[in-house]
C-alpha positions in Angstrom: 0.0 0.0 0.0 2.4 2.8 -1.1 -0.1 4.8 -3.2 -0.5 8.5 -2.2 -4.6 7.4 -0.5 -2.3 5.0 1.2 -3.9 4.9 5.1 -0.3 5.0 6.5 0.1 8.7 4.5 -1.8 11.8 5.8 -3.2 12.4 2.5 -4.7 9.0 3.0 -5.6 9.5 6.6 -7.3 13.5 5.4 -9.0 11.8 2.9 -12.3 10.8 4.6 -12.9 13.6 6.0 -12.0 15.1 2.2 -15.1 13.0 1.4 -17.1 14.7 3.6 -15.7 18.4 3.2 -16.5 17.8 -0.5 -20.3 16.3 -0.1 -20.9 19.0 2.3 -20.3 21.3 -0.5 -22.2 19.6 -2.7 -25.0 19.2 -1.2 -25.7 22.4 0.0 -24.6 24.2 -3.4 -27.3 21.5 -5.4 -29.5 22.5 -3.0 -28.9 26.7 -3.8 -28.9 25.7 -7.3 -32.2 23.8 -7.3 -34.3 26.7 -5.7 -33.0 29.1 -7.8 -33.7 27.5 -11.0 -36.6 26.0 -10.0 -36.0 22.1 -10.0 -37.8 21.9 -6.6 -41.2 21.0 -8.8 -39.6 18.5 -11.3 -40.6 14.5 -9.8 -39.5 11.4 -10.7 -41.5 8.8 -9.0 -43.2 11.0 -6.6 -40.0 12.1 -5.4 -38.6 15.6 -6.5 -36.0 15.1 -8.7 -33.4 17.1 -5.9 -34.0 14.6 -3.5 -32.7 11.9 -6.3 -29.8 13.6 -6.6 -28.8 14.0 -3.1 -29.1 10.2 -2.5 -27.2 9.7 -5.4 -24.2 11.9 -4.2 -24.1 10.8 -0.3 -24.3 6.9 -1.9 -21.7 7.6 -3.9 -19.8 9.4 -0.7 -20.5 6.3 1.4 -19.0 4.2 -0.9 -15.6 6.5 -1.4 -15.7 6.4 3.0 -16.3 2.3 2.6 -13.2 1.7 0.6 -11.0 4.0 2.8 -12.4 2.5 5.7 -11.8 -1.1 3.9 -8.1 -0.3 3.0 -7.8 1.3 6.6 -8.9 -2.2 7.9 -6.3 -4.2 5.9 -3.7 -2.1 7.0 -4.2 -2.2 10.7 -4.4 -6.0 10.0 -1.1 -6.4 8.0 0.5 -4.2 10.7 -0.9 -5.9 13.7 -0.6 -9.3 12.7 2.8 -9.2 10.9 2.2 -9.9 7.4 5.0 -7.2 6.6 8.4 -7.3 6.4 8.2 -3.9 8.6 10.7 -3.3 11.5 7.9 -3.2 14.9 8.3 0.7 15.6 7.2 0.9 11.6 4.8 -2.0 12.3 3.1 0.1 15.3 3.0 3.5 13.4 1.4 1.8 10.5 -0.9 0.4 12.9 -2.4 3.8 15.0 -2.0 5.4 11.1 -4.7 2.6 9.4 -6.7 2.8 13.0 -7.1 6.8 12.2 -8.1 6.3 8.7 -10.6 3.8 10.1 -12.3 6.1 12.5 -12.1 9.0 10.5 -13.7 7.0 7.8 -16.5 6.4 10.5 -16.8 9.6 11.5 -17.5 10.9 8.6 -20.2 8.1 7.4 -21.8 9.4 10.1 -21.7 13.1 9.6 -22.4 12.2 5.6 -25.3 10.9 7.2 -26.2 13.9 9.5 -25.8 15.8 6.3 -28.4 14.5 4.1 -31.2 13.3 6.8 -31.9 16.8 7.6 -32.0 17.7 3.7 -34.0 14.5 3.2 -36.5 15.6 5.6 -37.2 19.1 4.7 -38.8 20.2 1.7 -36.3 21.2 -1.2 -37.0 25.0 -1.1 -39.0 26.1 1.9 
């Protein structure tokens, strides 16, 4: 796991939280954009098409926060249980690093979460 979203790096322990920063944005700019242009009263399925397009962007931001979280897990486990060729002070910084990703990439599942209930919720444009 050398890569630069590696979950020993910091841009790879940053990046959930990334994730977030970056659907926080989104969200709340699509939602300024659909009440001023009016895509409020366009539905799809009984649904207006805004709320379709906020589940389609936190779903998509889970998934990004899964894998990290994933490759956060399987580096804590090749750290912890030796699977590397690491010297142990390595093997233990690798360790807290992936554990970091790991809740970070929790945390921000939940605060992705948080986000878009509210927004959910709430008419589009009220």
């Amino acid at each position: 796991m050398s890569s630069a979203l590696s979950p020993y790096r910091l841009t790879g322990i940053g990046a959930p939280m990334a994730v977030w920063a970056l659907h926080l944005v989104a969200v709340y700019s699509l939602q300024g954009v659909a009440c001023a242009e009016g895509w409020d009263r366009l539905r799809f399925a009984g649904v207006e098409s805004l709320a379709w397009w906020l589940v389609a962007l936190t779903a998509a931001a889970l998934a990004a926060l899964a894998w990290f979280g994933l490759r956060a897990w399987r580096g804590w486990h090749i750290a912890r249980f030796g699977q590397s060729d690491a010297p142990p002070a390595l093997a233990s910084r690798r360790r807290f690093a992936a554990a970091v990703t790991g809740a970070l990439s929790v945390m921000a599942a939940v605060a992705v979460c948080f986000t878009t209930i509210p927004v959910l919720l709430l008419p589009g444009c009220a």
